[in-house]
DONUNU-829783 format. One record per residue (C-alpha): residue number from 0; x, y, z. Coordinates in Angstrom, 1 decimal, padded with zeros to 4 digits. Each point is the difference from the previous one (the first is absolute). Last residue first. Layout:
<atom i="NUM" u="X" v="Y" w="Z"/>
...
# end
This chain:
<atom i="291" u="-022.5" v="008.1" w="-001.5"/>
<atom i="290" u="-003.5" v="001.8" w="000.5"/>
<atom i="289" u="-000.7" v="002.6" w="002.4"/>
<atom i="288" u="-003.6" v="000.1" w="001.2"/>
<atom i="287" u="-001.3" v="004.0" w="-000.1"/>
<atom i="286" u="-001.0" v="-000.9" w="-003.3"/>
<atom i="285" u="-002.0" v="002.5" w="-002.0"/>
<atom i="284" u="-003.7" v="-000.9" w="-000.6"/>
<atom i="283" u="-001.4" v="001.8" w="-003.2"/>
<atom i="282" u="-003.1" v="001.5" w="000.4"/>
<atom i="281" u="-002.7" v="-001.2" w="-002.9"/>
<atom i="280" u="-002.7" v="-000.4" w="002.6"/>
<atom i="279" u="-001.0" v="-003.3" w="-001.3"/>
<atom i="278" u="002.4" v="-001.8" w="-002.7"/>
<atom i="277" u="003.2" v="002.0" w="001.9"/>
<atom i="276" u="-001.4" v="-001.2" w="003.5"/>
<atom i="275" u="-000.3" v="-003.7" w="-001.8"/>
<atom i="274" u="003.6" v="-000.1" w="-001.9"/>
<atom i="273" u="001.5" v="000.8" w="003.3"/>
<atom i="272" u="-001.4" v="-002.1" w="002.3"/>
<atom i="271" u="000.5" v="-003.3" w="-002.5"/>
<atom i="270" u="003.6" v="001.4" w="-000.8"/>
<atom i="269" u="000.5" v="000.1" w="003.8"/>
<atom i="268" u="-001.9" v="-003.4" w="000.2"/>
<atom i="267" u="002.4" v="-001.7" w="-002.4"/>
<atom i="266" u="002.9" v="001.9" w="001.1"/>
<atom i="265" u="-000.7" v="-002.3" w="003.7"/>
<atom i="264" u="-000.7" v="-003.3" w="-001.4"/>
<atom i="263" u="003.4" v="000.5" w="-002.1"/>
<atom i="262" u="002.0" v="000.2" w="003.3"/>
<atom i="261" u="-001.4" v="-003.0" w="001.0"/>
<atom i="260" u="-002.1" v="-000.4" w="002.8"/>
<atom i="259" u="-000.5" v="-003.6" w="001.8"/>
<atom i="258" u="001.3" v="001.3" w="003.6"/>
<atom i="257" u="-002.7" v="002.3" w="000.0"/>
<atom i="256" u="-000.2" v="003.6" w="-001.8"/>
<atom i="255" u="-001.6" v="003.1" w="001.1"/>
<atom i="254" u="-000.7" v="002.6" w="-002.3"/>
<atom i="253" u="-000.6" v="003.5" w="001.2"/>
<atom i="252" u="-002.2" v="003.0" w="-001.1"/>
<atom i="251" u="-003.2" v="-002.2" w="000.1"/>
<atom i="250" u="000.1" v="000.9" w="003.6"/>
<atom i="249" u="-001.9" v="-002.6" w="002.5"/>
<atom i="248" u="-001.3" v="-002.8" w="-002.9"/>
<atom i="247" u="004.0" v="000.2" w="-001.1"/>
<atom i="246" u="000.5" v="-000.8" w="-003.7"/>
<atom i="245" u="001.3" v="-003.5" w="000.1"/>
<atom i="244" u="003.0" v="-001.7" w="-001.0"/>
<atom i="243" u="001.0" v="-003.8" w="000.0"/>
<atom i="242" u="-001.4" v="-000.6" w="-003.4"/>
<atom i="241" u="-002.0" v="003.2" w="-001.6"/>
<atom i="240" u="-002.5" v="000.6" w="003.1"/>
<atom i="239" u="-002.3" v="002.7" w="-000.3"/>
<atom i="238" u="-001.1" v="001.4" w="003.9"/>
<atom i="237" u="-001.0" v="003.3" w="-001.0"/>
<atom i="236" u="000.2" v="000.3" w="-003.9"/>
<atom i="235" u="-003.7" v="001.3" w="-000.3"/>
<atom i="234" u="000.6" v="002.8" w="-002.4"/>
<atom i="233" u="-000.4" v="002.8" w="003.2"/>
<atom i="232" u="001.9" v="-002.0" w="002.3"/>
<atom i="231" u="003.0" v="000.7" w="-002.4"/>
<atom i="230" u="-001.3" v="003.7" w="000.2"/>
<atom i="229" u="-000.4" v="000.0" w="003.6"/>
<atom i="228" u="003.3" v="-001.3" w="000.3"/>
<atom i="227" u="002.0" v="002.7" w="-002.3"/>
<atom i="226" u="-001.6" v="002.5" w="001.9"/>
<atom i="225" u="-000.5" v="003.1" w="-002.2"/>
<atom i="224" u="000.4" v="004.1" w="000.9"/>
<atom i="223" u="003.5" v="-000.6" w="-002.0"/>
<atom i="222" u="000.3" v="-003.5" w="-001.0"/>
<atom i="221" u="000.9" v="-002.5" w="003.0"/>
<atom i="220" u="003.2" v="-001.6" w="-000.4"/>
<atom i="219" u="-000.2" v="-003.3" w="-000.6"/>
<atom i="218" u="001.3" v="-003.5" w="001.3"/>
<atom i="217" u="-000.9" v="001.2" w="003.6"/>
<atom i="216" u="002.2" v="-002.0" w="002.5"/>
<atom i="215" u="002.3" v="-003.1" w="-001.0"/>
<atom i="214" u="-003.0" v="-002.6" w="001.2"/>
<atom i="213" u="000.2" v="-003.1" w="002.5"/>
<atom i="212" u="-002.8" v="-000.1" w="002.0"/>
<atom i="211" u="-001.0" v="001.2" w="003.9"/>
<atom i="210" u="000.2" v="003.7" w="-001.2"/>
<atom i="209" u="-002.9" v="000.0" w="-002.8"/>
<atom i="208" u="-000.7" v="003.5" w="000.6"/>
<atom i="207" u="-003.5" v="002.1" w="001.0"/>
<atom i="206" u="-000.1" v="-001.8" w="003.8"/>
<atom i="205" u="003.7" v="-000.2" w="000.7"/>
<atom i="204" u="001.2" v="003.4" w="-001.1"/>
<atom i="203" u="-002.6" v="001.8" w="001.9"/>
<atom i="202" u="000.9" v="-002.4" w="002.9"/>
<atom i="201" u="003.5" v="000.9" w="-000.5"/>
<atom i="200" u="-000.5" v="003.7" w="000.1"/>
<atom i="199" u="-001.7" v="000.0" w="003.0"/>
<atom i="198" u="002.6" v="-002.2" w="001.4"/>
<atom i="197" u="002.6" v="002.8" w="-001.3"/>
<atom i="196" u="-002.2" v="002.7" w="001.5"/>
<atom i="195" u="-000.1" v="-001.9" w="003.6"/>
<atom i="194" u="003.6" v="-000.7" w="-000.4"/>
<atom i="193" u="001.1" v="004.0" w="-000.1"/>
<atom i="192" u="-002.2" v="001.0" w="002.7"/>
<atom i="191" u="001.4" v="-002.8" w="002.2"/>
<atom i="190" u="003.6" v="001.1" w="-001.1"/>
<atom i="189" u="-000.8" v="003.8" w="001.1"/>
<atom i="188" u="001.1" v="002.3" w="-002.6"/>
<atom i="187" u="003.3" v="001.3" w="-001.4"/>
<atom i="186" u="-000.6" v="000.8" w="-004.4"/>
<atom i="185" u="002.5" v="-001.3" w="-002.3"/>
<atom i="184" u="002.6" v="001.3" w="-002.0"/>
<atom i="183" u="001.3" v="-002.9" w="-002.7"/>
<atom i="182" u="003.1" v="-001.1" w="-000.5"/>
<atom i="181" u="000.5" v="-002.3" w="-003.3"/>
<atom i="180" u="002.4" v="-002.4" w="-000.9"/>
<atom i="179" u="001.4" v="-001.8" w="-003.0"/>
<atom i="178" u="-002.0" v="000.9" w="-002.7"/>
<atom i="177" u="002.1" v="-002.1" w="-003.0"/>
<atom i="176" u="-000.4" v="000.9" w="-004.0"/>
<atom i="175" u="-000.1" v="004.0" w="000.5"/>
<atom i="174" u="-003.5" v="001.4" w="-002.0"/>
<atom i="173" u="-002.0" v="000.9" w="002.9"/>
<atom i="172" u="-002.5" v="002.6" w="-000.8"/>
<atom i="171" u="-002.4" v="-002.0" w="001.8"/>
<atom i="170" u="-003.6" v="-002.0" w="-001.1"/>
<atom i="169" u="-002.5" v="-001.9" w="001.5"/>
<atom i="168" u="-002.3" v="003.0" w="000.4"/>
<atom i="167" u="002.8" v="002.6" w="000.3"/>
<atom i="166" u="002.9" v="000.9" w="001.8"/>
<atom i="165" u="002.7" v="002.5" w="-001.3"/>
<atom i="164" u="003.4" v="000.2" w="001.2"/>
<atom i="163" u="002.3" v="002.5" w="000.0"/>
<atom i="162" u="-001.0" v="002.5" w="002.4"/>
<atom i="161" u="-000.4" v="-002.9" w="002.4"/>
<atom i="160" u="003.8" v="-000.4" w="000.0"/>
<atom i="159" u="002.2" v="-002.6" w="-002.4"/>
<atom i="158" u="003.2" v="-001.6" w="001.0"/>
<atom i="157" u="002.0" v="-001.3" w="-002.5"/>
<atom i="156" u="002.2" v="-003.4" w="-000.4"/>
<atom i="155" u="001.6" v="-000.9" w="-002.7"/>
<atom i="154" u="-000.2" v="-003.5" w="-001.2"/>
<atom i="153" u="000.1" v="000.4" w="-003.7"/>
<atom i="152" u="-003.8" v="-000.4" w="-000.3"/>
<atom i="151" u="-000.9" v="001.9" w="002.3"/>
<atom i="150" u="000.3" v="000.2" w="004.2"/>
<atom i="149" u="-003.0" v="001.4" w="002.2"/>
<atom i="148" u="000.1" v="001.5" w="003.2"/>
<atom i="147" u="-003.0" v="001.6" w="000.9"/>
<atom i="146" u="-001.3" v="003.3" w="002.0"/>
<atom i="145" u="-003.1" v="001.3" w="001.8"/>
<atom i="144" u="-002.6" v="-003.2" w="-000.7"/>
<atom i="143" u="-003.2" v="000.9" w="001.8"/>
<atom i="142" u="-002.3" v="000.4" w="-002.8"/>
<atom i="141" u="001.4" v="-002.4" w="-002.0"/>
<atom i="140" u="-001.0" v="-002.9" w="001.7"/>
<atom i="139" u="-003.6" v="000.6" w="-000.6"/>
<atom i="138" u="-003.1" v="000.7" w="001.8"/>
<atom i="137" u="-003.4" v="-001.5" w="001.6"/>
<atom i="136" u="-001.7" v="-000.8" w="-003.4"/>
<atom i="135" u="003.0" v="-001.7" w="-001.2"/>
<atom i="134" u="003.7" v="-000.6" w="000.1"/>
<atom i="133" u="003.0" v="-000.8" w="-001.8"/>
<atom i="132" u="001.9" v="002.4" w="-001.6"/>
<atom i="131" u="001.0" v="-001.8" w="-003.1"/>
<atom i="130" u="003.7" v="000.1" w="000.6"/>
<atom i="129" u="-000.3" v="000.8" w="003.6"/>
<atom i="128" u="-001.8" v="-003.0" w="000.6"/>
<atom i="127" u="002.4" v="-002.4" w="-001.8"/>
<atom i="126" u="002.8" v="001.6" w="002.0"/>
<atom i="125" u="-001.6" v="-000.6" w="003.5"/>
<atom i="124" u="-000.9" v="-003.5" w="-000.6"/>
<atom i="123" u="-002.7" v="-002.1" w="-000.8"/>
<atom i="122" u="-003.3" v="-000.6" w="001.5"/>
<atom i="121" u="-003.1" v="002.3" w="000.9"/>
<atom i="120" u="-002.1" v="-000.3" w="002.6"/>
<atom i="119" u="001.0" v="003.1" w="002.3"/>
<atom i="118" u="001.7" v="002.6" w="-002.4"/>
<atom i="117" u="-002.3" v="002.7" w="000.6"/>
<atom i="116" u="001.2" v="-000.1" w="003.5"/>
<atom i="115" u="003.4" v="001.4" w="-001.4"/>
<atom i="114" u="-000.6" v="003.8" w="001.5"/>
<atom i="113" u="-000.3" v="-000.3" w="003.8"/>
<atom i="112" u="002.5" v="-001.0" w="002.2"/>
<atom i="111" u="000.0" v="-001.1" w="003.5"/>
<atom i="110" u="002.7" v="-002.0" w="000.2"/>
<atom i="109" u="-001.8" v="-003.2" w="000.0"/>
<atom i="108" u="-001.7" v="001.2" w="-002.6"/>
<atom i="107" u="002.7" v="000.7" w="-002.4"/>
<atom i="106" u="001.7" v="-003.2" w="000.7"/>
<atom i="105" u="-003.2" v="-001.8" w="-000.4"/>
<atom i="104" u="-000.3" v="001.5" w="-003.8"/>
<atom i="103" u="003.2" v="-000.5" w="-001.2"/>
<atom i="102" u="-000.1" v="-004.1" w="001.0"/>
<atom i="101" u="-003.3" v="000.6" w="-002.3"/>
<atom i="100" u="002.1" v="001.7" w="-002.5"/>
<atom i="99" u="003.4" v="-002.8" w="-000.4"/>
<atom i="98" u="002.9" v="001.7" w="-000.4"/>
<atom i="97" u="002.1" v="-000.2" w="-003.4"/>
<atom i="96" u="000.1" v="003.7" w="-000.7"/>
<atom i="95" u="001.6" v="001.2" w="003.1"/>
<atom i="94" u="-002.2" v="002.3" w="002.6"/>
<atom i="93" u="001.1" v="002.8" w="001.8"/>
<atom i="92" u="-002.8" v="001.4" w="002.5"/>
<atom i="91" u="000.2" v="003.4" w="001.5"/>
<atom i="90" u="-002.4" v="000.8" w="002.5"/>
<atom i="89" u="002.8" v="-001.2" w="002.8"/>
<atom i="88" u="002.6" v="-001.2" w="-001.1"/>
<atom i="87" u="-001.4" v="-003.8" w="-002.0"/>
<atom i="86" u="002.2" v="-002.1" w="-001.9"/>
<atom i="85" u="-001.7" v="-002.8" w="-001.9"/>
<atom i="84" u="002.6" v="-002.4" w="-001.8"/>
<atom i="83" u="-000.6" v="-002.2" w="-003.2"/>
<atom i="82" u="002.4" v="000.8" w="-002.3"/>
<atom i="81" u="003.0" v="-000.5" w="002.3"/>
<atom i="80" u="-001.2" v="-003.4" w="001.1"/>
<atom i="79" u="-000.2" v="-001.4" w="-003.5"/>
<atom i="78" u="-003.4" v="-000.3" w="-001.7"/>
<atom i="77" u="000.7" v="002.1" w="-003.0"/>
<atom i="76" u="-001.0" v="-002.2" w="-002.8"/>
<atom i="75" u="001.7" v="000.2" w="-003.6"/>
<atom i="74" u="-001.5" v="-001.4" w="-002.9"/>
<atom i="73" u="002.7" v="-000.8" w="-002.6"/>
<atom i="72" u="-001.6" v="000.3" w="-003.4"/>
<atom i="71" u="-001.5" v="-002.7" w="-002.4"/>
<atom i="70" u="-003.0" v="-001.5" w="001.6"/>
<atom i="69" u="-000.8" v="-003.4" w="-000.5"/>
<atom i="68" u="-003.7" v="-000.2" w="-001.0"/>
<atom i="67" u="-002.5" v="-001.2" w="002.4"/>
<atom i="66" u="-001.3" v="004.4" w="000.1"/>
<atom i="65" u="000.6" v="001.5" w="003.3"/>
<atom i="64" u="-003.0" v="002.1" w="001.3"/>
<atom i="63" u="001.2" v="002.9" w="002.3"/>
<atom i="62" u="-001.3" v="002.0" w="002.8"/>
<atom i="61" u="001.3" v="-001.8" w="002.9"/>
<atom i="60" u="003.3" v="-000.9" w="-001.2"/>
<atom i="59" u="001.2" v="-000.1" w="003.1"/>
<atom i="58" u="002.9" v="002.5" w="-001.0"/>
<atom i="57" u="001.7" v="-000.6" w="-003.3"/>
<atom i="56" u="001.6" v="002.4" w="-002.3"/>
<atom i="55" u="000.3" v="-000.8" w="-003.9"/>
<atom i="54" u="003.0" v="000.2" w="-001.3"/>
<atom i="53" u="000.6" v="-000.5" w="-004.0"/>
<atom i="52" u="003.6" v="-001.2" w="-001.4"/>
<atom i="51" u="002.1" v="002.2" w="-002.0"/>
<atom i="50" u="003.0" v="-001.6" w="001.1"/>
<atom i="49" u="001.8" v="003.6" w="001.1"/>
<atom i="48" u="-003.3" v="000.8" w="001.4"/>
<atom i="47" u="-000.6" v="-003.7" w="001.8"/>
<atom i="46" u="003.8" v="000.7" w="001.6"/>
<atom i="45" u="-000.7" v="003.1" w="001.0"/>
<atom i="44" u="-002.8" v="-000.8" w="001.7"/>
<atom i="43" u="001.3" v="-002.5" w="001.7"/>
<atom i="42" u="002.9" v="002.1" w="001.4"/>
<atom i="41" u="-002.9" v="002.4" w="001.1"/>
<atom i="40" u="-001.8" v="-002.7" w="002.1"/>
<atom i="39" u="003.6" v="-001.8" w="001.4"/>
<atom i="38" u="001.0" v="003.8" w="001.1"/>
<atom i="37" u="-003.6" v="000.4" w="001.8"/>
<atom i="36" u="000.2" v="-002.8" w="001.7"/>
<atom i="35" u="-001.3" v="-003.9" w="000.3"/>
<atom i="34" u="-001.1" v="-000.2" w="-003.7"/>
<atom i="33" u="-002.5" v="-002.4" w="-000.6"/>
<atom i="32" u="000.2" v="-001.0" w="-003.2"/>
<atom i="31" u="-002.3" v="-002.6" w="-002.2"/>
<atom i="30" u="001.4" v="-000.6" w="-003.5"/>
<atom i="29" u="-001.8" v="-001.6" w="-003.5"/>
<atom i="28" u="-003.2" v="000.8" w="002.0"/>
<atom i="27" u="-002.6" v="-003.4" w="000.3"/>
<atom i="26" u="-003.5" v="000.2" w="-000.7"/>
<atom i="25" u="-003.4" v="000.9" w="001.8"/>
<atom i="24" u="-002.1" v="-000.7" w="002.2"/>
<atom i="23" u="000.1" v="000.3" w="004.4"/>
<atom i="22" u="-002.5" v="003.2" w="-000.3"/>
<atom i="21" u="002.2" v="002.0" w="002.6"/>
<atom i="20" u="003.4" v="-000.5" w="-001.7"/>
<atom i="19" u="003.0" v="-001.9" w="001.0"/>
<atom i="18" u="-000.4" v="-003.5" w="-000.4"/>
<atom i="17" u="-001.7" v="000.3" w="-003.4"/>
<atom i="16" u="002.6" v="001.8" w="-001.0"/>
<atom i="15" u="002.1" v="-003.2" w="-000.2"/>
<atom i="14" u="003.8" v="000.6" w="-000.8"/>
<atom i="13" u="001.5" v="-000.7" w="-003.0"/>
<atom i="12" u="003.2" v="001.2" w="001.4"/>
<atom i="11" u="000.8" v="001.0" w="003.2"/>
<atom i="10" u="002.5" v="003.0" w="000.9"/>
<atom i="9" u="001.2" v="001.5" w="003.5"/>
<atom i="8" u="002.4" v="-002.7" w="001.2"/>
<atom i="7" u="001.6" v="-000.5" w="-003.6"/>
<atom i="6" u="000.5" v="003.7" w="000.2"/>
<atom i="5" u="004.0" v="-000.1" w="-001.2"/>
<atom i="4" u="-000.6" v="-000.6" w="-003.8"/>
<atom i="3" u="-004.2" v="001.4" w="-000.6"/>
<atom i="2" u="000.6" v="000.2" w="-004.1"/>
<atom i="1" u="002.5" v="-002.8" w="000.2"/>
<atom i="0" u="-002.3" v="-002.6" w="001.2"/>
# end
């Protein structure tokens, strides 16, 4: 393996993504990394850039459909220790990319910090959230995010300040390749306080989301002034199975799969969903889902 000489320890190949992402389908990557430091993350990206081989970042993969066929790029997860931590000083909370968001959550409320309940009930990891500002109803990640770190496609690092960045619905301004931490200004409050909105939340969540299945989240974003759910409840898809996939009877905005599902099973009913709203209502439904 002369394209990853010296990171033996670091690099798999043909590894199962399957294992590794919230759905439990999908293919094999030609290389796995998980980079234990920032020097081994830039030094493999420079070596993928000088090899002109595609990255593709990895958290829990909690909003991503892998397709069964091998994937040609070196997907690299940042699950080591050092992209992982939660440091909190007082209303200031640093978090790196690769930490896991309900762990963020009951740090922040055992401290007594208000700002990241919106958070409550969904999976993944910081950096995912940040990239498609993850949230709902009750608020977004971006809204309390006062500075990043983020590292290109070379493997420089740059720090970016809240006058930089732009959050949107599912959307940021954030072009660099890597996110790999974020601090965020929160708001003191009593921790009580703080856990009785985040169960509030979580009930809300609960009841109107299909929580107890395996899904990857909304598969689309809603159309402006539109829910993308009520519009797939709309054409009568709620609760279509194609194979080991079903169209959620709680939220017709998610698809949760059983141990059957197949990768195919899944674009099959987003294709179905689609071609259906479009037939209907003529809106087009833009993925929110991220596709590899």
């Amino acid at each position: 393996m002369k394209l990853f000489a010296g990171l033996d320890q670091i690099v798999k190949r043909d590894e199962p993504l399957a294992d590794h992402c919230w759905l439990g389908i999908g293919g094999p990557a030609r290389y796995f990394i998980t980079p234990r430091s920032r020097e081994e993350l830039a030094e493999v990206v420079k070596r993928c850039r000088e090899n002109e081989l595609t990255i593709k970042v990895l958290g829990q993969g909690a909003n991503l459909l892998v397709l069964s066929k091998r994937l040609d790029a070196a997907v690299i997860h940042l699950g080591a220790d050092c992209f992982t931590s939660i440091d909190i000083d007082d209303t200031r909370v640093t978090v790196a990319a690769g930490a896991d968001l309900p762990r963020l959550v009951r740090h922040c409320i055992r401290a007594g910090l208000s700002g990241l309940e919106c958070l409550v009930g969904i999976p993944g990891t910081l950096g995912g959230a940040v990239r498609m500002n993850a949230g709902g109803r009750f608020g977004d990640v971006g809204a309390s995010i006062s500075s990043l770190e983020v590292m290109d496609g070379a493997g420089r690092i740059y720090r970016r300040g809240k006058d930089e960045l732009v959050f949107g619905y599912r959307r940021t301004n954030i072009a660099a390749k890597f996110i790999l931490q974020a601090c965020f200004d929160l708001e003191a409050d009593d921790p009580q306080r703080v856990l009785r909105q985040a169960k509030q939340m979580w009930i809300y969540k609960k009841n109107t989301q299909p929580l107890a299945n395996k899904s990857a989240g909304c598969v689309f974003r809603n159309p402006r002034g539109l829910s993308a759910g009520a519009l797939v409840d709309q054409v009568g898809l709620k609760g279509k199975r194609i194979g080991g996939a079903v169209v959620s009877p709680v939220h017709a905005n998610f698809i949760v799969v059983d141990t059957s599902a197949k990768a195919s099973d899944v674009q099959e009913l987003i294709t179905l969903m689609r071609r259906k709203v479009q037939e209907k209502f003529e809106v087009q439904l833009e993925l929110e889902l991220e596709m590899w």
